[in-house]
C-alpha positions in Angstrom: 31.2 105.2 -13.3 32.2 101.3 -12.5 33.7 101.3 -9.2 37.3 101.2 -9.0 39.2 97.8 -8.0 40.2 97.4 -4.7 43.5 95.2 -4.1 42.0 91.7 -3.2 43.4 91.2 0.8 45.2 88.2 0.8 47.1 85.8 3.1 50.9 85.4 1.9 51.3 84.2 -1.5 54.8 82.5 -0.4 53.6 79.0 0.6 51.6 78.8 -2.5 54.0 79.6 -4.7 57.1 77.5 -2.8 54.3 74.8 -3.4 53.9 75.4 -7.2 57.7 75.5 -7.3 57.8 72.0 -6.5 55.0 71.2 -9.0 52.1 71.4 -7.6 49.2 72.3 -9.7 46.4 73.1 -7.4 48.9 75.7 -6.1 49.2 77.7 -9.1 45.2 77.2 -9.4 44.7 79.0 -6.1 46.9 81.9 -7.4 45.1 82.5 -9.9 41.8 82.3 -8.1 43.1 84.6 -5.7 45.0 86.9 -7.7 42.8 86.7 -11.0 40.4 90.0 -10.4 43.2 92.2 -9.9 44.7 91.1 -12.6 41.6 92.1 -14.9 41.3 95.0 -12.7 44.8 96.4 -13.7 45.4 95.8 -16.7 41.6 96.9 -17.7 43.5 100.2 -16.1 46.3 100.1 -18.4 44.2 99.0 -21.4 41.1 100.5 -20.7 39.0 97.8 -23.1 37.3 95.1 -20.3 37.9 91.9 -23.0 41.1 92.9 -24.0 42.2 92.9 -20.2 40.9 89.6 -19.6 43.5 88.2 -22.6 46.2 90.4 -21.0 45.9 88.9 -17.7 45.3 85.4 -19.0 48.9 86.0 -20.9 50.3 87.7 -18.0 49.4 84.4 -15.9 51.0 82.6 -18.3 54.4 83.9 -18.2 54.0 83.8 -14.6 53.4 79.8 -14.5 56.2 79.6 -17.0 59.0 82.0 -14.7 57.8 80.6 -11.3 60.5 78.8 -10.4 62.7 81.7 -11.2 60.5 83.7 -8.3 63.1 84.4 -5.9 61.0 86.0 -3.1 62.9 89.3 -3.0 59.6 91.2 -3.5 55.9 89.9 -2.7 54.2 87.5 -5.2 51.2 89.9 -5.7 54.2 93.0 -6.5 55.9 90.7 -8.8 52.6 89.4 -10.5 51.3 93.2 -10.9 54.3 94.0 -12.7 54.0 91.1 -15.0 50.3 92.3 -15.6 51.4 96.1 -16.7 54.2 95.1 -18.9 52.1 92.8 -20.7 49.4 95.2 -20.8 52.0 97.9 -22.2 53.3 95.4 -24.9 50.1 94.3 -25.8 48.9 97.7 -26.5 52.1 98.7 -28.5 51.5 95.6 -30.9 47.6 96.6 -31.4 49.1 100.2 -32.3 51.5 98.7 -35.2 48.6 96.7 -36.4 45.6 98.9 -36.1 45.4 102.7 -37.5 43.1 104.5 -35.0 40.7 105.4 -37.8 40.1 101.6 -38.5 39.4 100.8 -34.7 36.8 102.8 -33.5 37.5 101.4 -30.1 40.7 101.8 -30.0 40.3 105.4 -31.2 37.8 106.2 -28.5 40.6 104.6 -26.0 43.7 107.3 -27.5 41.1 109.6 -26.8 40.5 109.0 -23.3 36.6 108.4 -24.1 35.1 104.8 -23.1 34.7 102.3 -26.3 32.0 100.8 -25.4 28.0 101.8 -25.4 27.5 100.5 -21.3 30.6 102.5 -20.5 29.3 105.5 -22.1 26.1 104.9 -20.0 27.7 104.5 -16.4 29.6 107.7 -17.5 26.4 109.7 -17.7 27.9 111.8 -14.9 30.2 114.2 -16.5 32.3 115.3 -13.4 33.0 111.7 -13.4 33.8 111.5 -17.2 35.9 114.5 -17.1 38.2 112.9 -14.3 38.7 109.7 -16.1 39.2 111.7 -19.5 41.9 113.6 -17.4 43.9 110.5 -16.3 43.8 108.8 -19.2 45.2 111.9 -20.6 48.3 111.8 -18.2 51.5 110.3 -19.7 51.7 106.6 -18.6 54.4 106.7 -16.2 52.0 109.1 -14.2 48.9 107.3 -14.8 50.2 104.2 -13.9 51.3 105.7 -10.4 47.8 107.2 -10.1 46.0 103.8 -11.2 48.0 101.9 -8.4 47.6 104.9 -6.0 44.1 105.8 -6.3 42.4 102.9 -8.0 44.2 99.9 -6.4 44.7 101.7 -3.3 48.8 100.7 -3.1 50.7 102.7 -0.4 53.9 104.8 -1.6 55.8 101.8 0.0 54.4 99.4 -1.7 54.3 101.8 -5.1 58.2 102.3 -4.2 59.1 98.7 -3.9 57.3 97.8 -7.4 59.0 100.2 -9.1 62.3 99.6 -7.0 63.3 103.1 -6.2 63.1 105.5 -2.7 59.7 106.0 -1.4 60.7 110.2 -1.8 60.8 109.7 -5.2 56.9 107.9 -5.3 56.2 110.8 -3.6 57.4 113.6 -6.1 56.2 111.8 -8.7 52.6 111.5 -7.5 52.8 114.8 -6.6 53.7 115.8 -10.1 50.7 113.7 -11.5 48.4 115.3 -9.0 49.6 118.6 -10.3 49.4 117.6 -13.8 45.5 116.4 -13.0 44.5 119.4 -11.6 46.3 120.9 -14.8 44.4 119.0 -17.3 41.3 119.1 -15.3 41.4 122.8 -15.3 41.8 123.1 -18.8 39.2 120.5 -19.6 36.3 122.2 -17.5 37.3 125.8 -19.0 37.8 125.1 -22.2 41.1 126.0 -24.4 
């Protein structure tokens, strides 16, 4: 299995972006330097198809050059940034899903299905414990895979999980627990068979 993405440990983002604010160019570049594997990282994650994550995050990065000098600084660059990558990620894969029938994709059928779409994928998934548990959390509806992904793959505290989202950190908390539950659940079922 390719090793999960760790969150890239950063000094503050503010100073860099109050710099690209005023027009500074080499500001934005060291954003993206900085902030460009996570990027890939998550919305690889969302998208589960390593090219197609690469354009994501390059489109993401654009909106964020176009909307910087509406940042405000109520939440941290990198929070703001993430969000930016899902929600392009998520609209990305909606348009590919009006476009594309399943049966005309075979990638993008393999992807529904929770399987890897591509032959080196299927190769590092030679271990089926490890196939099984990514089959399981692709297989969780997004809301809960998405808190799993920033739990467990990019390693976010419920804090930090709460503040992207905006709501209590209780509330994190139930819901991971729910998609916990709901992995054990699926995993269950998976390893026993209907």
């Amino acid at each position: 299995m390719v090793a999960s993405p760790q969150p890239t440990q950063t000094a503050d983002a503010a100073p860099l972006v109050e710099r690209c604010q005023e027009g500074d160019p080499e500001a934005f570049a060291e954003l993206f330097t900085r902030y460009w594997p996570d990027a890939v990282a998550i919305a690889r994650h969302v998208v589960r198809d390593p090219l197609l994550a690469e354009d994501v995050a390059q489109e993401a990065f654009i909106k964020v050059y176009r909307r910087i000098d509406g940042f405000a600084f109520r939440a941290q660059f990198r929070s703001w940034l993430y969000r930016v990558v899902v929600n392009q990620a998520i609209s990305t894969l909606r348009r590919r899903s009006h476009r594309e029938r399943p049966d005309e994709n075979p990638n993008l059928t393999a992807s529904l299905h929770g399987r890897p779409p591509s032959p080196l994928e299927d190769q590092v998934a030679e271990d089926d414990e490890r196939r099984q548990v990514r089959e399981v959390v692709a297989s969780l509806g997004k809301r809960h895979r998405q808190l799993v992904v920033w739990k467990y793959f990019q390693g976010l505290t419920d804090e930090q999980i709460a503040h992207q989202l905006g709501c209590p950190v209780g509330t994190v908390k139930s819901r991971l627990h729910r998609a916990r539950r709901q992995l054990e659940q699926n995993l269950v079922h998976l390893v026993e068979g209907p």
